[in-house]
C-alpha positions in Angstrom: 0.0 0.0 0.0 2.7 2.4 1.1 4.5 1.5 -2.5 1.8 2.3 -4.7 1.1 5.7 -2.7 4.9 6.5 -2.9 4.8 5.4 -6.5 1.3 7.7 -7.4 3.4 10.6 -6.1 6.7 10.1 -7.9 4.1 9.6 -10.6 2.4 12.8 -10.5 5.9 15.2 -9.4 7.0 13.5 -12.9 4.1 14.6 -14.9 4.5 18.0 -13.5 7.7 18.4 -14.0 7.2 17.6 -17.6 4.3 20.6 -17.8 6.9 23.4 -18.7 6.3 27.3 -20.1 8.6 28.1 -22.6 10.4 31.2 -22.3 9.2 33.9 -25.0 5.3 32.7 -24.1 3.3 35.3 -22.1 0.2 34.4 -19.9 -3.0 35.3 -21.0 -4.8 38.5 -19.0 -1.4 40.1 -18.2 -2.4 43.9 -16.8 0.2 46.7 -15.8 -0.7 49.9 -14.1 1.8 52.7 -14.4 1.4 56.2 -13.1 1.2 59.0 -15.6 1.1 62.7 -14.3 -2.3 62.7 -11.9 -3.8 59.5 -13.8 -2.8 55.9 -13.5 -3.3 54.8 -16.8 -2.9 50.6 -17.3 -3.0 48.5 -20.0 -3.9 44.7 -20.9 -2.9 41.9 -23.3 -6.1 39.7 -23.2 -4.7 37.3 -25.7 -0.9 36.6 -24.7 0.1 37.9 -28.2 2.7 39.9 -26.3 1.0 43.5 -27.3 -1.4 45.0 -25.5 -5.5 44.9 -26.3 -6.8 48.0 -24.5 -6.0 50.5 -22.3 -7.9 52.3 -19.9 -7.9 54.6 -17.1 -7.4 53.3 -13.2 -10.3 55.6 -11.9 -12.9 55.5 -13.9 -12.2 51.5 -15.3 -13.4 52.5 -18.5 -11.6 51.5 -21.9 -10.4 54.5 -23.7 -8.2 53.4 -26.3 -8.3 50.0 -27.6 -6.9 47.9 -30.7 -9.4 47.6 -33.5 -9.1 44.4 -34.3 -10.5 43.2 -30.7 -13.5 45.6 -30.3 -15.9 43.2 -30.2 -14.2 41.2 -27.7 -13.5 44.0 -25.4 -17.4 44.9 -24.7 -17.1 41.9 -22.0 -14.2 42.8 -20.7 -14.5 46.6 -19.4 -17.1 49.3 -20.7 -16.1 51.3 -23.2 -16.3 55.4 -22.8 -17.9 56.8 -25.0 -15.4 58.7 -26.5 -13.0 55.4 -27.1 -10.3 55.3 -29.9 -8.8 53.1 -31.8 -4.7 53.0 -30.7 -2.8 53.8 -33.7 -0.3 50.7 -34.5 2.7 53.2 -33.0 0.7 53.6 -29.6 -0.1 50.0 -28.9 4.1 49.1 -29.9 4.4 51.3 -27.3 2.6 50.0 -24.7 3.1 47.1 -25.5 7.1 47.5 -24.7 5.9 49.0 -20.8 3.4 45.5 -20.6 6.4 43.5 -19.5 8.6 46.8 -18.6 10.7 44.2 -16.2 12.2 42.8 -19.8 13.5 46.5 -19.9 15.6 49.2 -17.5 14.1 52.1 -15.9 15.5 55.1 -18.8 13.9 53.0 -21.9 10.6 52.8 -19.5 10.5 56.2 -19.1 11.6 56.6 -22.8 8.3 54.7 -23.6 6.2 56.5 -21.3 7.0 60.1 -22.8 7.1 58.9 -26.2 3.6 57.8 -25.0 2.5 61.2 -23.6 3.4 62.7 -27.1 1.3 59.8 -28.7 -1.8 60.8 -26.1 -1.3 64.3 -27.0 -2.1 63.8 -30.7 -4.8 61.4 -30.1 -6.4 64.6 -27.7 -8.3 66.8 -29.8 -10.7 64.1 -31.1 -11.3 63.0 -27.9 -11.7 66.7 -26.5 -14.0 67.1 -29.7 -16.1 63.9 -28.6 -16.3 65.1 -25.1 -17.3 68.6 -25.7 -20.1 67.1 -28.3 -21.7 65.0 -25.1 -20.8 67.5 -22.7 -22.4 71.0 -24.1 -22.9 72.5 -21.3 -19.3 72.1 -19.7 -17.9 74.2 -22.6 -16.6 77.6 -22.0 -17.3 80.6 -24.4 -14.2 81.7 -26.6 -14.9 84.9 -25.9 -14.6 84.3 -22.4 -11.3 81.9 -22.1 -8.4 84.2 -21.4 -4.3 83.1 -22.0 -2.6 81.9 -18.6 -0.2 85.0 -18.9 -3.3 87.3 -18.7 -4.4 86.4 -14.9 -3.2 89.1 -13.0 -6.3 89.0 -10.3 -4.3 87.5 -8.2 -1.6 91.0 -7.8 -4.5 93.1 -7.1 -5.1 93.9 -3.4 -8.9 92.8 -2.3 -11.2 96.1 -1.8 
């Protein structure tokens, strides 16, 4: 009785030893948060292709940028905003490279992340055009926005 136990376990430390990952595979559902200015902005590879799916932002957990090719796939995931883009094939190479940032030092992560800032930047005005469209009423008159270099209230001593 005590052989056959002993001889079930080598057995089964055997079979799993034999279960290996090779190296370059990534698991599926891999998620990194990193911080960017006030936001924490993270990202997901869903599919273990190595690049990353979607990306959305910490706070609100709602998908803001996301690769076409998985849209459908993605409305199970995480809501989408409703001002959500498409990443252009430069902003998900991107990302991807911070999904498994340990595979690279610190200066090329923060290489990534302000190459990524730039890519954000472009993406903006669509989604500030989007925003403003659902958001009428948070719009501020052009005749009534004024420069940063014109707000001198603050000099002026209270009556």
């Amino acid at each position: 009785m005590v052989f056959r136990f002993f001889t079930a376990v080598l057995f089964a430390l055997g079979l799993s030893a034999c279960v290996s990952t090779p190296e370059d595979s990534r698991p599926p559902g891999v998620e990194r948060c990193e911080s960017f200015f006030i936001y924490v902005l993270c990202i997901s590879d869903l599919d273990a292709d190595g690049r990353v799916d979607y990306m959305y932002f910490d706070d609100t957990r709602e998908i803001f940028m996301y690769a076409d090719s998985l849209l459908n796939e993605l409305e199970t995931v995480l809501p989408l905003h409703a001002c959500a883009i498409p990443m252009s094939e430069s902003t998900r190479d991107l990302s991807s490279q911070l999904l498994y940032s340990d595979d690279i030092g610190l200066s090329a992560r923060l290489a990534v992340k302000a190459k990524l800032a730039v890519s954000y930047r472009a993406a903006q005005p669509a989604v500030d055009a989007c925003n403003a469209a659902l958001n009428p009423s948070t719009q501020t008159p052009a005749a009534e926005e004024r420069p940063f270099d014109d707000d001198d209230d603050w000099l002026e001593e209270p009556e």
